[in-house]
N, C-alpha and C positions, 0 to 999 in steps of 0.2 A: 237584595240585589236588584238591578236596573237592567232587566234582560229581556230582551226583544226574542223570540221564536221565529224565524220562518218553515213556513209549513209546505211539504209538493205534495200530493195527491193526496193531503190531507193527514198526512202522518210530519213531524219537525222531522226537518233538516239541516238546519245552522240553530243555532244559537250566536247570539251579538252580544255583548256589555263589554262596560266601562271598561276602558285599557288600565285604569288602577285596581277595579276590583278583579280583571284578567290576573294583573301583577299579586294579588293575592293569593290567588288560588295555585299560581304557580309557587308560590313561597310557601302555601299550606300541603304542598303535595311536594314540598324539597324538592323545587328543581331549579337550580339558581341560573339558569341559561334562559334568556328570552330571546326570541329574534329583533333584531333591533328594529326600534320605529321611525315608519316610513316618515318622511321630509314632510313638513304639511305644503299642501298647495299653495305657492303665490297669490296672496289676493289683488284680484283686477283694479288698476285703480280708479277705473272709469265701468260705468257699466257699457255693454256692449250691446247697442242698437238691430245687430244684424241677429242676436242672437236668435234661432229657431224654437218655433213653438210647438207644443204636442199635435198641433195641424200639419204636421211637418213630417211626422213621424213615421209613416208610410214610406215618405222619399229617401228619406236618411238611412232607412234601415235595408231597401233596396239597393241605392246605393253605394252600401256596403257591400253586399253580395249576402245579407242574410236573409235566410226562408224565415218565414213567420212561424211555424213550429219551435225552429233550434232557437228563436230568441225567445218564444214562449216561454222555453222547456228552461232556457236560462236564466230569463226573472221567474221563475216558478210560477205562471200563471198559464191557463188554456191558450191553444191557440186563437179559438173564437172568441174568448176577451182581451184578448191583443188584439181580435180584428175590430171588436168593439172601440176601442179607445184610439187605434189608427181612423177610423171612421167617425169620431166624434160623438156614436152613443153613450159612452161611458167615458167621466173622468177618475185617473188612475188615484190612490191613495197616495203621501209623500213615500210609502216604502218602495210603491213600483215605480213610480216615479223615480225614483233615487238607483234602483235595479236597472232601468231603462236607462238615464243618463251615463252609468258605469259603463253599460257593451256600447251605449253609440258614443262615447264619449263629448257628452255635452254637458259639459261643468254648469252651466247656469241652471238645468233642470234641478240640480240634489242641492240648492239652496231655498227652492219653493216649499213652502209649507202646504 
């Protein structure tokens, strides 16, 4: 299986895979109800020039009204390395990267490798 862990204080907390080997295991544990799946997103048909870059990331998430704790706590990562990567010492991996795009909602981040 093709399964991703993510981990918070160092113990997993999700587990991710494939939505067919998902449909598996639901079939192997008799449960013939899935929730059905989500619509995939619109692809853009132009790229988008204005889109905002992790240099940005400070403002965006301000501008929400989120503290840098509760978005830490919500990609699974410290505050202090959110404040890292708001700050440009550190750049994120594609997984936070992708965690990050989901709460500020910025579709072009979770296409970055």
């Amino acid at each position: 299986m093709d399964i991703q862990i993510i981990a918070r204080d160092g113990e997993p907390e999700y587990a991710v895979l494939p939505w067919a080997q998902y449909q598996a295991l639901l079939k192997a544990a008799g449960i013939n109800e899935a929730p059905s799946r989500p619509a995939p997103a619109p692809l853009a048909t132009s790229p988008d020039p204005i889109l905002p870059g992790l240099d940005q990331l400070r403002s965006l998430r301000e501008g929400k009204g989120i503290a840098i704790e509760a978005l830490a706590r919500t990609v699974g990562i410290s505050p202090s390395y959110l404040a890292m990567i708001e700050s440009g010492e550190r750049l994120p991996d594609a997984a936070i990267r992708r965690s990050l795009a989901w709460e500020l909602t910025v579709p072009g981040w979770r296409d970055e490798s």
